[in-house]
C-alpha positions as CSV (number, residue, x, y, z in Angstrom):
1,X,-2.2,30.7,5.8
2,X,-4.7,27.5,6.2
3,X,-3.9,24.9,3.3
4,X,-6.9,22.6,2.4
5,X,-6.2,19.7,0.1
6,X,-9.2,17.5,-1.4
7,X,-8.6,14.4,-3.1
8,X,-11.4,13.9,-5.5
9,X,-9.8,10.4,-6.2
10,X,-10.2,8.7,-9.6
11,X,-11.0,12.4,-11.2
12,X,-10.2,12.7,-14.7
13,X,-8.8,16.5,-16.0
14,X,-11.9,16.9,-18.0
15,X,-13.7,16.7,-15.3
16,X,-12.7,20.0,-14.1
17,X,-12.2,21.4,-17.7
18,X,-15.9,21.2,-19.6
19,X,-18.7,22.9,-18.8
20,X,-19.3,23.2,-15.0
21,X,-22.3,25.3,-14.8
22,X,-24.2,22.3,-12.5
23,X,-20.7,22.5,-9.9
24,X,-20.6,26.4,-9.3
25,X,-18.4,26.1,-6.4
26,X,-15.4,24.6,-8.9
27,X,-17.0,27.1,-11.3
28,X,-15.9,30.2,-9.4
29,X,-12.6,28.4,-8.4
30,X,-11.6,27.7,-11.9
31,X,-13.2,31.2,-13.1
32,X,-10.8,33.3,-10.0
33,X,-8.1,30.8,-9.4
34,X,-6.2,28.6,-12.0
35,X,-6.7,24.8,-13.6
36,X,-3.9,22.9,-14.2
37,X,-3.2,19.2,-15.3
38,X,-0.4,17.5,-13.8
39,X,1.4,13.8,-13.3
40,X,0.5,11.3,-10.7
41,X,3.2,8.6,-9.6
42,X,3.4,5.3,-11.1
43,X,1.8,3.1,-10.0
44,X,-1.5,5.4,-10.0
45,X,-3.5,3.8,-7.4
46,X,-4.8,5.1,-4.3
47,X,-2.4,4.6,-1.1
48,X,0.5,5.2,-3.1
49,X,-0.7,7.9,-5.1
50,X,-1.7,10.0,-1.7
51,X,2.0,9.8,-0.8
52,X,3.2,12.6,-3.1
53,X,0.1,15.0,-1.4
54,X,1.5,14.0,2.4
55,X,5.6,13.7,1.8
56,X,5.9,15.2,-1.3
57,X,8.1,11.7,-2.4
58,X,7.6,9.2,-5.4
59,X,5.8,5.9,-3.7
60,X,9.1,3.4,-4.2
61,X,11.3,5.9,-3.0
62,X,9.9,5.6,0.3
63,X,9.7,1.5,0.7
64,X,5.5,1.4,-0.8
65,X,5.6,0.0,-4.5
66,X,2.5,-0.8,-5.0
67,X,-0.9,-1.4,-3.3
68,X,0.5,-4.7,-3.2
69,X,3.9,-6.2,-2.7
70,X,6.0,-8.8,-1.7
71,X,8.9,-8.8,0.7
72,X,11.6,-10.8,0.2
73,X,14.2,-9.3,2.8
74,X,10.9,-10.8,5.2
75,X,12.0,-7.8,7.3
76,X,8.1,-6.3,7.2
77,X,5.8,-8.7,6.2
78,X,5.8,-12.1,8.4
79,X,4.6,-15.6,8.0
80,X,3.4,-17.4,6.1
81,X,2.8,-15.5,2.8
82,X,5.3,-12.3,3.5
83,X,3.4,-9.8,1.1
84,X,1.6,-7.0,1.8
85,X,-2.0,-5.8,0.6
86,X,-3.4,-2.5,1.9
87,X,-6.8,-3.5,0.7
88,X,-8.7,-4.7,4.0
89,X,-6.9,-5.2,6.9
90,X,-3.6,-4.6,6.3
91,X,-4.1,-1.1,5.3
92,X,-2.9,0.1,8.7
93,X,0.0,-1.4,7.9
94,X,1.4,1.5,5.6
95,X,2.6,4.1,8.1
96,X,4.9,1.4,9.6
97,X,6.2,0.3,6.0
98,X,7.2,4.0,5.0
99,X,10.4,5.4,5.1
100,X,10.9,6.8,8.6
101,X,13.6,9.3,7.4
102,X,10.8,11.2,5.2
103,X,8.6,13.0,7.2
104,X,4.4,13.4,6.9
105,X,3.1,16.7,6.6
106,X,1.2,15.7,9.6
107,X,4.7,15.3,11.6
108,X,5.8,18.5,10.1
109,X,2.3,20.9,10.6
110,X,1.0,19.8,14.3
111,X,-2.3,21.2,14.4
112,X,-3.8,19.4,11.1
113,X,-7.1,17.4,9.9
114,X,-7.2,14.8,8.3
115,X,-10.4,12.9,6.5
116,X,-10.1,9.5,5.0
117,X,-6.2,9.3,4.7
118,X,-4.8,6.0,3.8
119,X,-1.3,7.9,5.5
120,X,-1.9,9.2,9.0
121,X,1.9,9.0,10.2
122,X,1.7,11.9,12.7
123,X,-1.6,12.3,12.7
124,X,-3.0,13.1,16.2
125,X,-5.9,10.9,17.4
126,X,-7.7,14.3,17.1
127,X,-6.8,14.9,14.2
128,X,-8.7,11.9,12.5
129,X,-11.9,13.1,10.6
130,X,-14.2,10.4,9.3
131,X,-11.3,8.5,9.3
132,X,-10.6,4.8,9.5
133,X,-11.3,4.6,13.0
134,X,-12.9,0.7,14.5
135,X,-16.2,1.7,13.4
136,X,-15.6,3.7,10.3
137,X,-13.4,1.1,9.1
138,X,-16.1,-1.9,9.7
139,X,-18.5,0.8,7.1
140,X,-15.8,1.1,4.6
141,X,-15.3,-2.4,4.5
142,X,-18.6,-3.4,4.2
143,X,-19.7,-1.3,1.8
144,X,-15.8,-2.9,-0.3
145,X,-16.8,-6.4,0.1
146,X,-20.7,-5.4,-0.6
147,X,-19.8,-4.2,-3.9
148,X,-21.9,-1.1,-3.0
149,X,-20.8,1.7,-5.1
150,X,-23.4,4.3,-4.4
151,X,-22.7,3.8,-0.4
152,X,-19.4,5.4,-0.8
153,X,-21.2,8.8,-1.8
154,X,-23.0,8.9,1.3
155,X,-19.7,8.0,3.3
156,X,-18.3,10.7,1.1
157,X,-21.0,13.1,2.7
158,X,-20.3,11.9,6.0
159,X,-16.8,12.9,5.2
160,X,-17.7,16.5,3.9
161,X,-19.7,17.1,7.2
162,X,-16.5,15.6,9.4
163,X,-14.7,18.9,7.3
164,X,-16.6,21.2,8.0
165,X,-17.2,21.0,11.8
166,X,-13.3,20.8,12.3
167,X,-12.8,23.4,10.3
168,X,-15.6,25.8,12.1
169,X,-14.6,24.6,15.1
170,X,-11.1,24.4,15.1
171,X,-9.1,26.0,11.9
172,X,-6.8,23.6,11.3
173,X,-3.8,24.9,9.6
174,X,-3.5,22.4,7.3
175,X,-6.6,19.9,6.0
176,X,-6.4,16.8,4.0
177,X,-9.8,15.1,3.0
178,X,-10.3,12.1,0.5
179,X,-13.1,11.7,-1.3
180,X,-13.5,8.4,-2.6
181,X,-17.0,8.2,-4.5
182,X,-15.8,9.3,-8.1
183,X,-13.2,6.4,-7.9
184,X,-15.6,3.9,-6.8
185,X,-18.1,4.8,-9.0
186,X,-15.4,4.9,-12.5
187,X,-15.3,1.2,-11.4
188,X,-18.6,0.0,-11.3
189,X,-20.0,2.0,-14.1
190,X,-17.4,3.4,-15.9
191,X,-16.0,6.2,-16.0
192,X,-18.8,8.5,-18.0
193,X,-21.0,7.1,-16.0
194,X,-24.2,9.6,-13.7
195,X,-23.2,8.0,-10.7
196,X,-19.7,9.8,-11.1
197,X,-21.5,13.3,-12.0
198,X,-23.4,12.8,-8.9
199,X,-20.3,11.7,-6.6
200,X,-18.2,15.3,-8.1
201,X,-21.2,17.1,-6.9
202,X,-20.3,16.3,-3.1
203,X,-16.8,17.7,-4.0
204,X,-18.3,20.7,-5.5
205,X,-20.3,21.2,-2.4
206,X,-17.8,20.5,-0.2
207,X,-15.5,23.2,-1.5
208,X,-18.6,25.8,-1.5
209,X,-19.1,24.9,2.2
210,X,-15.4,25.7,2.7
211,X,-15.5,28.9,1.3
212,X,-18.4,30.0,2.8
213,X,-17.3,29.1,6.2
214,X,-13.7,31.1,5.2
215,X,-15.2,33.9,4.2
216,X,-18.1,34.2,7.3
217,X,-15.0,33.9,9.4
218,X,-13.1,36.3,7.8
219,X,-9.6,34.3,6.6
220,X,-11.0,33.3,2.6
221,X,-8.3,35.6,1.6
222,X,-5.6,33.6,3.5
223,X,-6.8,30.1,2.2
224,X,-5.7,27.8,-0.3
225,X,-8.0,25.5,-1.2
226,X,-6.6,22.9,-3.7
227,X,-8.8,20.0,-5.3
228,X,-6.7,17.3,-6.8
229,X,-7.2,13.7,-8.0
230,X,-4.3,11.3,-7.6
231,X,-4.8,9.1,-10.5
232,X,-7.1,8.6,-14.0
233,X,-9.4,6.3,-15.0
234,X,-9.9,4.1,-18.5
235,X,-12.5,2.2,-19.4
236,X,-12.2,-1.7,-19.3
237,X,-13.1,-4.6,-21.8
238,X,-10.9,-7.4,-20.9
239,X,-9.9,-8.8,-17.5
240,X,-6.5,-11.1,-17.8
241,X,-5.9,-13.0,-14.8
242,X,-2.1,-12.8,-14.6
243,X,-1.7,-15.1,-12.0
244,X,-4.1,-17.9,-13.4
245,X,-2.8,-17.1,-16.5
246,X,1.5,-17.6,-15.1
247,X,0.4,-20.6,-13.2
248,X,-1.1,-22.3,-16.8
249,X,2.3,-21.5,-18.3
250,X,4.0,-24.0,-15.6
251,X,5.1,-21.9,-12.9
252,X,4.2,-22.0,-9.1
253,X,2.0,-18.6,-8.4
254,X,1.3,-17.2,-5.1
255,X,-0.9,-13.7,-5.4
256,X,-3.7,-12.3,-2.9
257,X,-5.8,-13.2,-1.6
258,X,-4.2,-16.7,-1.5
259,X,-0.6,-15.1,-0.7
260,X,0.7,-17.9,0.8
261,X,2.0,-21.0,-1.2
262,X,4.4,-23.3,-1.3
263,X,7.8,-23.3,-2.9
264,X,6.2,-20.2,-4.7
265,X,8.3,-19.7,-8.1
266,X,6.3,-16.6,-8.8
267,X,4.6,-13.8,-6.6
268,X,1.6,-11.6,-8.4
269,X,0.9,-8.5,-6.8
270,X,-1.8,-6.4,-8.9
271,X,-2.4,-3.1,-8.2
272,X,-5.0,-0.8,-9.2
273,X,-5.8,-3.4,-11.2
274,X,-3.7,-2.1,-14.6
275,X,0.5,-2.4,-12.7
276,X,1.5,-5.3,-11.3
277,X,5.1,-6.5,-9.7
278,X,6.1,-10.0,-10.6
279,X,8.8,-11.4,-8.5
280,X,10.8,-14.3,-9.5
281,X,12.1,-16.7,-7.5
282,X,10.6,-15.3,-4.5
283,X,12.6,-17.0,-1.8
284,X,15.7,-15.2,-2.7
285,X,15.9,-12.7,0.1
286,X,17.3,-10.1,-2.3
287,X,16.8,-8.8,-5.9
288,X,18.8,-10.7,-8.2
289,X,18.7,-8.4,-11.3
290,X,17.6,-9.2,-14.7
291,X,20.9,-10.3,-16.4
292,X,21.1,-12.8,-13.4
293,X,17.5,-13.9,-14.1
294,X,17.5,-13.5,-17.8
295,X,18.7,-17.0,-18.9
296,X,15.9,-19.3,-17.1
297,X,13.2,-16.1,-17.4
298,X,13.4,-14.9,-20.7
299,X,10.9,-17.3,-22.1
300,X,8.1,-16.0,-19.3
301,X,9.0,-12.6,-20.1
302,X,8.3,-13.0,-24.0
303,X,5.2,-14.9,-23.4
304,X,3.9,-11.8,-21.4
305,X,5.2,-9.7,-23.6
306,X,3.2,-11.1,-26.5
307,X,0.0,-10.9,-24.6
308,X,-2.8,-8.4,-25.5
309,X,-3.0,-7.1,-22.1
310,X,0.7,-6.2,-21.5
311,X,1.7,-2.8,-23.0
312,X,4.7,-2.5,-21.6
313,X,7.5,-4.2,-19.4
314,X,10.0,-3.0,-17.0
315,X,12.6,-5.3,-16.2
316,X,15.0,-4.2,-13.2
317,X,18.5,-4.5,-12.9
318,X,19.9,-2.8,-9.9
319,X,18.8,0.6,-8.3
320,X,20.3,3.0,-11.3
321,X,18.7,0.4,-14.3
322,X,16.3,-1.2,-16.1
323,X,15.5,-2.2,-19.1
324,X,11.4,-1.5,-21.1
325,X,10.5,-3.5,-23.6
326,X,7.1,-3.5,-25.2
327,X,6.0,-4.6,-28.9
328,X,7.7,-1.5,-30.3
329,X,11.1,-2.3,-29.1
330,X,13.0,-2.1,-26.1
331,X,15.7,0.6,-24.4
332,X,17.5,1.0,-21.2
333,X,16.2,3.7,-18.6
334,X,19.2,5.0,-16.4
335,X,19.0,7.0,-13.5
336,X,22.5,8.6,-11.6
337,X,22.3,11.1,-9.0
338,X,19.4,13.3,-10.2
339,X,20.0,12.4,-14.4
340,X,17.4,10.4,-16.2
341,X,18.5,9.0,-19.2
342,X,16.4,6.8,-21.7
343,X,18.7,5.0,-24.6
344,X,16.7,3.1,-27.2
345,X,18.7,-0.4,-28.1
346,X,15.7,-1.5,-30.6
347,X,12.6,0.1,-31.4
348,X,11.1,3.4,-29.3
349,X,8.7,1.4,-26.9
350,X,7.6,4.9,-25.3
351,X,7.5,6.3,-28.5
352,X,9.7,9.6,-27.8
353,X,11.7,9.9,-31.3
354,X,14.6,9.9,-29.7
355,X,16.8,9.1,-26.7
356,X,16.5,11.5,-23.7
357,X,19.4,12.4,-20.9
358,X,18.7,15.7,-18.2
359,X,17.2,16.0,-14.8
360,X,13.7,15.1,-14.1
361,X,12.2,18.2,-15.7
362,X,14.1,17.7,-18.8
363,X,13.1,14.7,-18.7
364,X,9.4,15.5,-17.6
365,X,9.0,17.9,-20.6
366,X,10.7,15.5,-23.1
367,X,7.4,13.0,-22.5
368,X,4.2,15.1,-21.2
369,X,3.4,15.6,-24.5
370,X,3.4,11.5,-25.3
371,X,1.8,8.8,-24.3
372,X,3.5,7.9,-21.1
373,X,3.9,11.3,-19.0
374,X,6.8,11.6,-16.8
375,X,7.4,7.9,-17.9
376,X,11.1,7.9,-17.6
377,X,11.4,9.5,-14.0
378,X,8.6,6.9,-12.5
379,X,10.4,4.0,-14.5
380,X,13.5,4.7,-13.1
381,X,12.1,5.6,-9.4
382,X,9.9,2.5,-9.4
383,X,12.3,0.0,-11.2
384,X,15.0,1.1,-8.6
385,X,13.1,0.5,-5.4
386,X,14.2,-2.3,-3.2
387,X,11.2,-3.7,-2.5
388,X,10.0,-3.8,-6.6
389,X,8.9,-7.0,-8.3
390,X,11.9,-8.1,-11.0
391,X,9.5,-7.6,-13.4
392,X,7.2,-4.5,-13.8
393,X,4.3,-5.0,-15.9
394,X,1.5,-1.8,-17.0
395,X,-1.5,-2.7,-18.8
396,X,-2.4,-1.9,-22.1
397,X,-5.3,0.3,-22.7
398,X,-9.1,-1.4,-22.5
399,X,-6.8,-3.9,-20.1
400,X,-6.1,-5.0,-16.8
401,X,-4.1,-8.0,-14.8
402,X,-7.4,-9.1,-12.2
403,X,-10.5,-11.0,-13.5
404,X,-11.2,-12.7,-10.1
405,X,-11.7,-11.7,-6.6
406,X,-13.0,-7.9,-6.9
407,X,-16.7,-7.1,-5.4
408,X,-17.2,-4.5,-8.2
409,X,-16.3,-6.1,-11.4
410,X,-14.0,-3.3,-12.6
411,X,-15.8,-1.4,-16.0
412,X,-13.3,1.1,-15.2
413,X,-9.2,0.2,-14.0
414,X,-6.0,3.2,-13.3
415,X,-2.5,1.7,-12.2
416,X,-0.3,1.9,-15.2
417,X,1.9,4.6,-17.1
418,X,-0.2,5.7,-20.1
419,X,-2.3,9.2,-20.2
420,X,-5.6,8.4,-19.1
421,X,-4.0,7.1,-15.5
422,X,-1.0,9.6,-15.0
423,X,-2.6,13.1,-16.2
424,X,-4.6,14.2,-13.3
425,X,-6.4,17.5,-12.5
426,X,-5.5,20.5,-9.9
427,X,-7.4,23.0,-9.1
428,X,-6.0,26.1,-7.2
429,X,-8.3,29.0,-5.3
430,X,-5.6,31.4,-6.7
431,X,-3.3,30.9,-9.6
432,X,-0.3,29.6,-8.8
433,X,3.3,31.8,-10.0
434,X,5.2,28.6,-11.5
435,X,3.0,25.8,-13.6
436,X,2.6,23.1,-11.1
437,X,4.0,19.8,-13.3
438,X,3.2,16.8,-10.6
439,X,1.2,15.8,-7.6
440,X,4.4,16.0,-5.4
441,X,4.5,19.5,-5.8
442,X,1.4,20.0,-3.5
443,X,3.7,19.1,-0.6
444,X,6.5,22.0,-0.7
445,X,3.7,24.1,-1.9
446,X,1.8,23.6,1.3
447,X,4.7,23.9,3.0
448,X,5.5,27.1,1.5
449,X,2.4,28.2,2.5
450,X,2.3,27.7,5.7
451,X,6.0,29.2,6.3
452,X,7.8,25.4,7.4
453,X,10.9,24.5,5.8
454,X,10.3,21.6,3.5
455,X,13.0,18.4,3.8
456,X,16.1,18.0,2.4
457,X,15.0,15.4,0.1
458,X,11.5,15.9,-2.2
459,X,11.0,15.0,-5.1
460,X,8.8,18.3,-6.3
461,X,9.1,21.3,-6.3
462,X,6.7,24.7,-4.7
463,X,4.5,26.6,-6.9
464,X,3.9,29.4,-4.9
């Protein structure tokens, strides 16, 4: 059976849930299929947030914390600033900084398509659709730098047309295509904003084109078409520089796109723009652990702490804990052998009512319904990763960590933990027979689907 996934990146669940009477292609998919809201990874921020879709895996579980990152082993990223960034050119960068144990779907389903994937590990040259080739990249990035918003719904066209010829031509047994205009848009204009209306109408067409091509050729009935977003989108009021603002406060900040520094005290990396990763003493060459750093970092750490911008902080200690603290308290998150457990020691700074101990669907259901979803699996995922900042910060809501720098002065920001930027939509072409609960659960799905045995190691779990 022919799996297509499309990204509508940046979408928002109610943007599938209202009235949809000017999108009648998601109209009839909602009307004969199924609509579903499920978690994205932390951080929610595209690059990381596609790896769930293409290896069914939480981001810092296979070596990509952020969009941006710092290295202190200096085993990937060279000299002189030894951080990564996969805005601009180091984007190509990602496929050689993943986990080469965890496979791609595109190393796992040969004949696929792929349109605008940040991951292309396995991807045949063929394969590439509208992708990031020489040319197409030179567009994409002038149309970043440009601060053109509306250009990326005409690349997203491009991209639709790109679809469709492989697919007439071709069939691809499995299709992944990124449509990047509703994301772009949310950032320029906010995230109510026409331009968005107008970029969802591509995806709407998109997916009509699909199905009339499936059903012309005969295999509609085979098909799942699944329409997904990989993170939220909040409106924005207030830009804190966090790296101006760490380098006012004494300290020697390195952050891109000045990376390098020297002596650096403090490395910045910002993604999305509400997460960033602050690691201290950044020319250790491996993670010391909070209780190591606590006695010449705690009075940092409460100064962030007490800014407006900060909602809450994640300070790791080793791969199985970490401590959150925000202004409602603080508690230890845990994580041994597939158990999640979250222990309040002052306060309830997720706000649960209560401490929480299971495996990651106990403790998935013990926080969908608050205001960080699935907070205590990403926490403990994220915080755990070798190549995570010391210090984990997600913004606050109205907030984010990057005034400076950004060719779209951001109305509109996604990175961090709370609702708006974890819940995302899914839309199926056929109800599904369990409730899908997160964006990894596309991968052994599509597996499923398409009859391959899925890895040994994922971290969701089939719907079909």
């Amino acid at each position: 059976m022919p799996v297509v996934i499309l990204i509508a990146d940046g979408a928002r669940p109610e943007s599938f849930a209202g009235d949809l009477a000017q999108l009648p292609a998601l109209q009839r998919m909602r009307a004969e299929g199924a609509l579903a809201t499920v978690t994205t990874v932390f951080p929610s921020v595209t690059g990381p947030a596609y790896l769930p879709f293409l290896m069914g895996r939480f981001p810092g579980a296979v070596g990509i914390p952020g969009l941006r990152w710092y290295d202190r082993s200096r085993e990937c990223c060279g000299w002189p600033d030894h951080a990564r960034s996969y805005v601009g050119y180091e984007m190509g960068r990602i496929n050689g900084d993943l986990d080469p144990a965890a496979p791609t779907m595109f190393e796992l389903v040969p004949r696929s398509a792929a349109a605008f994937s940040v991951i292309t590990r396995g991807l045949p040259r063929a394969g590439s659709l509208a992708a990031l080739t020489a040319r197409s990249a030179v567009r994409a990035a002038l149309t970043h730098f440009r601060g053109r918003a509306e250009r990326w719904i005409d690349i997203d066209r491009e991209v639709a047309d790109a679809v469709i010829t492989r697919v007439r031509g071709d069939r691809p047994d499995f299709v992944f295509a990124a449509l990047t205009g509703i994301d772009k848009a949310s950032h320029a204009h906010g995230p109510d904003a026409p331009m968005v209306g107008e970029a969802l109408a591509v995806v709407d067409d998109l997916a009509g084109r699909l199905r009339e091509e499936a059903e012309r050729g005969g295999w509609w009935a085979e098909t799942h078409l699944w329409i997904a977003s990989d993170h939220g989108h909040s409106a924005v009021h207030s830009h804190d520089d966090l790296a101006r603002e760490i380098a006012r406060m004494g300290f020697r900040t390195v952050a891109h796109p000045w990376s390098a520094g020297i002596a650096p005290e403090v490395a910045v990396m910002v993604s999305g723009n509400a997460m960033a990763h602050l690691y201290l003493e950044p020319r250790r060459r491996a993670r010391p652990g909070w209780r190591e750093l606590a006695p010449h970092w705690t009075p940092l750490v409460e100064q962030l702490l007490a800014r407006p911008s900060v909602d809450l902080m994640i300070l790791a200690d080793g791969a199985e804990r970490s401590e959150v603290r925000s202004t409602r308290g603080a508690a230890i998150v845990e994580h041994h052998g597939g158990r999640y457990a979250y222990r309040r020691t002052s306060g309830d700074p997720l706000g649960l009512g209560r401490d929480v101990e299971g495996d990651a669907d106990e403790a998935y259901d013990a926080t969908i319904g608050s205001a960080y979803p699935d907070a205590i699996v990403q926490i403990a995922v994220l915080a755990g990763a070798s190549r995570s900042g010391d210090v984990i910060l997600s913004a606050a809501p109205g907030h984010d960590f990057r005034a400076r720098y950004e060719p779209i002065p951001h109305r509109s920001a996604h990175g961090a933990l709370h609702r708006d930027h974890m819940l995302v939509p899914l839309l199926t072409n056929r109800a599904p027979r369990l409730a899908p609960r997160r964006t990894t659960d596309l991968f052994p799905s599509a597996l499923a689907a398409l009859g391959v045995a899925a890895p040994t190691i994922v971290d969701g779990r089939s719907f079909l």
